[in-house]
N, C-alpha and C positions, 0 to 999 in steps of 0.2 A: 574379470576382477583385477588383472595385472594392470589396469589402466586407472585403478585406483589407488590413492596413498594416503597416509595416516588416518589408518580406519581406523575408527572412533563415533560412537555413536553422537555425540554433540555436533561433529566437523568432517567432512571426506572431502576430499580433491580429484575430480577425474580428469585427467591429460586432455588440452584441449583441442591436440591434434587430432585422440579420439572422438571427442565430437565432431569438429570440421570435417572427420571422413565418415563421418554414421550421421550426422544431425548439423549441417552447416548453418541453416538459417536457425537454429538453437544457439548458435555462438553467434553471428554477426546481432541477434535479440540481445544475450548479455553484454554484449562491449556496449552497446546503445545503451541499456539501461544505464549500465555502471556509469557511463559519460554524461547521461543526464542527471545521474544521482550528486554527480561530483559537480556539478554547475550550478543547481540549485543550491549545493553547499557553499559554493563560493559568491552568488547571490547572498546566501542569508548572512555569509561572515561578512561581505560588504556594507549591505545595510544596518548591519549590528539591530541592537535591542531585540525587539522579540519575535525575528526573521529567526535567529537561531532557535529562540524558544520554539516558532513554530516546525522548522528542522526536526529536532527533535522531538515533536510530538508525533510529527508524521512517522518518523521511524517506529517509535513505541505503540503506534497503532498498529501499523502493519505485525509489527512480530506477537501481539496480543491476539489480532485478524486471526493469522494462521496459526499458532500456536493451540489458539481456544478448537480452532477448526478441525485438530489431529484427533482431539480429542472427546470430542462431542458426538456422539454417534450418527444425529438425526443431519447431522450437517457434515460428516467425514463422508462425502461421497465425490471429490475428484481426488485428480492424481498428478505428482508435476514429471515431466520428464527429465533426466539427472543433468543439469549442468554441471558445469567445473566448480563448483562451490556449495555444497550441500549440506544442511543440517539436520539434527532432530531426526539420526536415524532416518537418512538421505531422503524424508519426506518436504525440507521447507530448503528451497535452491533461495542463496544469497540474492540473487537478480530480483525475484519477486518479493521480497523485504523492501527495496529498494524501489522496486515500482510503487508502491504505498507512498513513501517520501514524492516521489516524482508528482504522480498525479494528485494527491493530496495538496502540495505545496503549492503547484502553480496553480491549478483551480482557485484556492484560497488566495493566492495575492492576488490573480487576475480578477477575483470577484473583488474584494477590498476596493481595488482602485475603478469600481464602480461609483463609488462613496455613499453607499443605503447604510439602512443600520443594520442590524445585527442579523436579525431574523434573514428578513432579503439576501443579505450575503449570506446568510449560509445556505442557504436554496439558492440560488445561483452561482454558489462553489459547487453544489449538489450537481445541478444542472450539469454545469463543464465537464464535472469530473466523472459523470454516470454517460455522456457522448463520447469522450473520447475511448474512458477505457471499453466502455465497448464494441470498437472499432478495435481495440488491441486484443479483446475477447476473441474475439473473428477469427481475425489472425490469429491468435495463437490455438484455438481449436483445428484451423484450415492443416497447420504445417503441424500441428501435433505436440505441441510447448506441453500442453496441459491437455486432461481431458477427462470426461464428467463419466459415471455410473449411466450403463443404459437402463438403466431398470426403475431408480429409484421415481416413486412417484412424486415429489417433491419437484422433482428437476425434468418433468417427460415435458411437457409446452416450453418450448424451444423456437428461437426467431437465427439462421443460421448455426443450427447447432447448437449456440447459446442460451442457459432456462433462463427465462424470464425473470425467474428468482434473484439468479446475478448480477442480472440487471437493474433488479429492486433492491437489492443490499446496496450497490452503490450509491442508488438513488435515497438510501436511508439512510447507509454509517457517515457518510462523508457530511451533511448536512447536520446530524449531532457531534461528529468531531467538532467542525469550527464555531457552532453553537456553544459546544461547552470550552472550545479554547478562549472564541473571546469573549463568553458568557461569565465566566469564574472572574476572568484579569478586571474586566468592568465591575465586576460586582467586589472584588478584593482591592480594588488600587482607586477606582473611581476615573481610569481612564479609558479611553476608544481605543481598540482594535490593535495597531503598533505602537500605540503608543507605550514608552517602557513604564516601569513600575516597581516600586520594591519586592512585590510577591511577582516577580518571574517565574522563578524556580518552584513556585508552590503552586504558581496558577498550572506550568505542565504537569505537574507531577497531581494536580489535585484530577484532571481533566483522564488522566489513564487510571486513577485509582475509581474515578465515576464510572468510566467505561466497564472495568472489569466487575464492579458490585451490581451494575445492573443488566 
């Protein structure tokens, strides 16, 4: 416990030198994230319009993700191990908010610049972003980042450790996030996908208020 600071249940800080000598590949996982968290941000401030708006939807996903998941009983069955940035009662590590943003974001632009409509792109954001993260799944079960309930039956059919199930969440949230991001702006502004719109700010914020009623 002396390796932690400003306990606090919303926020803790574990030294990161404890990590690198208990859990290395735990830190060189957070510096990655953080660096691609921070590049996709300077991606979307470059492109402006609604590269930011979608920025921020990916984040607001993620922290609804895990958040709802602490909470829920039928679905609170992993565990993350403590990086240097921990929340919510050192169950939600800052890095995995931030993975949301990551694979979220680029799935979504790399699907766009397909040029389908709506539907297609967002099953083909789905697509991207249910291969790679679970290729990070792997990994991160392998070295122990995270790790699931042996027991629950929900989660026992497993492909490397992995349930299936996490791999069908991916395969489901991500292709109704960008359904309902560019589904709202289209249906509120009358325009395609980036293109900007006076309801920006209504089309993110209508898009996580859908998420969370349904």
């Amino acid at each position: 416990m002396k390796n932690w600071v400003m306990k606090s249940w919303w926020i803790q800080f574990r030294s990161p030198l404890d990590i690198y000598e208990n859990h290395a590949n735990l830190l060189v996982a957070e510096i990655a994230m953080y660096t691609m968290a921070v590049l996709t941000l300077i991606h979307a401030l470059r492109r402006g319009g609604r590269y930011g708006s979608l920025w921020l939807a990916a984040l607001l996903h993620g922290v609804v993700t895990e958040t709802v998941s602490y909470w829920t009983p039928e679905i609170d069955n992993f565990w993350h191990a403590q990086s240097s940035v921990m929340m919510l009662g050192r169950r939600l590590p800052l890095y995995i908010m931030l993975c949301h943003i990551v694979f979220n974001y680029v799935s979504t632009v790399a699907a766009c610049r397909l040029k389908l409509g709506i539907i297609p792109t967002a099953y083909a954001a789905g697509l991207a972003d249910c291969v790679s993260f679970h290729i990070f799944d792997i990994i991160a079960i392998k070295n122990l980042w995270w790790t699931w309930h042996d027991t629950d039956p929900t989660i026992l059919e497993r492909h490397f450790w992995v349930p299936f199930t996490s791999t069908l969440f991916r395969l489901t949230f991500t292709p109704s996030f960008v359904l309902l991001f560019l589904g709202t702006h289209k249906t509120m502004t009358g325009n395609n996908k980036f293109q900007p719109g006076r309801f920006v700010r209504c089309t993110c914020l209508s898009t996580e208020i859908y998420k969370i009623c349904c």
